[in-house]
C-alpha positions in Angstrom: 0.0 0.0 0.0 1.5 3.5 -0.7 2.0 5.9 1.9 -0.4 8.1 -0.2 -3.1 5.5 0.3 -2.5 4.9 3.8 -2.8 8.6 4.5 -6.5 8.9 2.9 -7.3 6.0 5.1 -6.6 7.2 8.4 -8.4 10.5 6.9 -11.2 8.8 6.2 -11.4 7.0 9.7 -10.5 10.3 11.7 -13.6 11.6 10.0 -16.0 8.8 10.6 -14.6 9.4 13.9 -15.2 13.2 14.2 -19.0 12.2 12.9 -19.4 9.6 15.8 -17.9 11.7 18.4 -20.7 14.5 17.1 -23.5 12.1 17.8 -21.8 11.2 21.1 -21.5 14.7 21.8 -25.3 15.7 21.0 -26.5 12.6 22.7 -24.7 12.5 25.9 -25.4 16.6 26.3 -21.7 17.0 26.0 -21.2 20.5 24.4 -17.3 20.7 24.6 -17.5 17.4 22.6 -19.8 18.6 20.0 -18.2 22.1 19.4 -14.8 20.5 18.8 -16.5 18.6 15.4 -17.0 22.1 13.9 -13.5 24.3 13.0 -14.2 27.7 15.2 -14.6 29.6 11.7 -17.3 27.0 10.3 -20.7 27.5 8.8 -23.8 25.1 9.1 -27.4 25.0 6.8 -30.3 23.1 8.2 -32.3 23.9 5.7 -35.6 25.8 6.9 -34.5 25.1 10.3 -31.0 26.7 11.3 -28.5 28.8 9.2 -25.3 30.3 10.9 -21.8 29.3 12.3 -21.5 25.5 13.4 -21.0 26.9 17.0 -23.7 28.6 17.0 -25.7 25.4 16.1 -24.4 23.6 18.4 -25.8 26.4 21.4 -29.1 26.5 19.4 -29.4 22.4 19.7 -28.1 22.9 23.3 -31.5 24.6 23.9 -34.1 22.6 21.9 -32.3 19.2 23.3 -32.6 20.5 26.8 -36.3 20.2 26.9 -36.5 16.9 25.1 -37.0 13.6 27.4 -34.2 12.2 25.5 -32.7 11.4 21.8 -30.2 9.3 20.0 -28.3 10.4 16.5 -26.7 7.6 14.4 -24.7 7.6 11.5 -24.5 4.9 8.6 -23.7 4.6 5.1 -20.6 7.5 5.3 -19.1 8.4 1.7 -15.5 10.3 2.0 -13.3 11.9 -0.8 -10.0 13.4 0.6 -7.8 15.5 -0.9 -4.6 15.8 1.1 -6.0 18.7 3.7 -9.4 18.6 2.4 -12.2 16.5 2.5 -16.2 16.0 1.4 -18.3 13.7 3.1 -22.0 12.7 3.0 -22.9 10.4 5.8 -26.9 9.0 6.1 -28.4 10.1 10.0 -31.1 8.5 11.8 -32.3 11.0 14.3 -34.9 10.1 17.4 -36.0 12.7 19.5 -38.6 11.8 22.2 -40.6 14.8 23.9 -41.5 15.0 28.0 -44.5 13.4 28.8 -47.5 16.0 29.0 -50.3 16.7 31.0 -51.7 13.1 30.1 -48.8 11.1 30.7 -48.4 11.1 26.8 -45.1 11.7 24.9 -44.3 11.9 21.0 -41.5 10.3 19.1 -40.0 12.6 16.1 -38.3 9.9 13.8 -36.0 11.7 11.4 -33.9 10.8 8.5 -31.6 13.1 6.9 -27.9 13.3 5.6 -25.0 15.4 6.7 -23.1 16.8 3.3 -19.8 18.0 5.0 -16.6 19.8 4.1 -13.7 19.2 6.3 -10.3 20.5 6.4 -7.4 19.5 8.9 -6.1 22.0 10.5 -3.1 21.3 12.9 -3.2 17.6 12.2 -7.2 17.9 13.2 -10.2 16.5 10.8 -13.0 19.1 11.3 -16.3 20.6 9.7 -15.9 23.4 7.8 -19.1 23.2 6.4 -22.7 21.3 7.0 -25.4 21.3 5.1 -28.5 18.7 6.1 -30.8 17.4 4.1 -34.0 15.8 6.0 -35.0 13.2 3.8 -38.0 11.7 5.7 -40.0 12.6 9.6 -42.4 11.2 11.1 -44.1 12.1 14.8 -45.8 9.7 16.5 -47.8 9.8 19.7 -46.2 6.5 21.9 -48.2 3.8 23.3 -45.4 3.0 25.2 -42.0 3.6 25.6 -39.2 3.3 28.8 -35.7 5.3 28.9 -32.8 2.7 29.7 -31.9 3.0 33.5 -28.6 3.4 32.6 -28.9 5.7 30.1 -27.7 9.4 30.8 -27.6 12.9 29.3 -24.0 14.1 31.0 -20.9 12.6 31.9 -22.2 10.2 34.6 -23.3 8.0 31.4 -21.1 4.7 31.6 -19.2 5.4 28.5 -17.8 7.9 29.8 -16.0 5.3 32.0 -14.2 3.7 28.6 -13.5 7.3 27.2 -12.5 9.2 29.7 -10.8 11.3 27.6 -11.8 11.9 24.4 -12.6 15.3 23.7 
């Protein structure tokens, strides 16, 4: 394998990287995690939703996840093109976002499926987005019959993964 070849590898896995530690970030209400996918100069579309720097996104997530019971962001299917210092990506997302229960012990589910279309750039040896732009393919909202959190399930650092990664940023 040339040195050339090996180089876009480990680009491409830092980047699947960066996208997991975003989800991670999101998920387990860890903002310092989240902000460091995003280079401090990036930008961010949402299309009809959010349009401004990927900080910026990140504070305006902060606030709509706050209220929400919980959620969970996965990532599949990731296509990666790297040039050197430079770097497209478009990586399927699966998006569940569960409201607090109301007044009648009720809660909705808001099923999403979209896709992240990044641009990345390594700065200092570091993968980042320079640019997002999502693309909601599919949503649905659904009232829930039923539905239980996992026990051990949590939305800050005393989640047990934290345990294995204590110190990933």
């Amino acid at each position: 394998m040339s040195s050339q070849a090996l180089e876009t590898l480990l680009a491409k896995q830092s980047i699947r990287d960066v996208l997991s530690r975003y989800c991670r970030g999101i998920d387990r209400m860890d903002k310092a995690m989240a902000d460091s996918v995003f280079h401090q100069d990036s930008t961010v579309l949402y299309y009809g939703i959010y349009e401004g720097s990927g900080r910026g996104f990140i504070d305006w997530v902060w606030e709509s996840h706050s209220t929400m019971a919980c959620h969970s962001h996965q990532i599949n299917n990731v296509l990666s093109e790297v040039d050197r210092d430079k770097a497209n990506s478009e990586a399927y997302v699966t998006v569940v976002l569960w409201s607090p229960t109301d007044e009648n012990n009720k809660r909705q589910e808001a099923l999403g499926r979209g896709r992240y279309l990044d641009r990345w750039s390594r700065r200092d040896g570091i993968w980042a987005i320079e640019h997002r732009s999502f693309v909601l393919d599919m949503q649905t909202i659904t009232e829930l019959e039923s539905g239980e959190q996992g026990e051990q399930s949590r939305r800050d650092k005393s989640d047990p993964s934290f345990a294995l990664f204590p110190t990933t940023p």
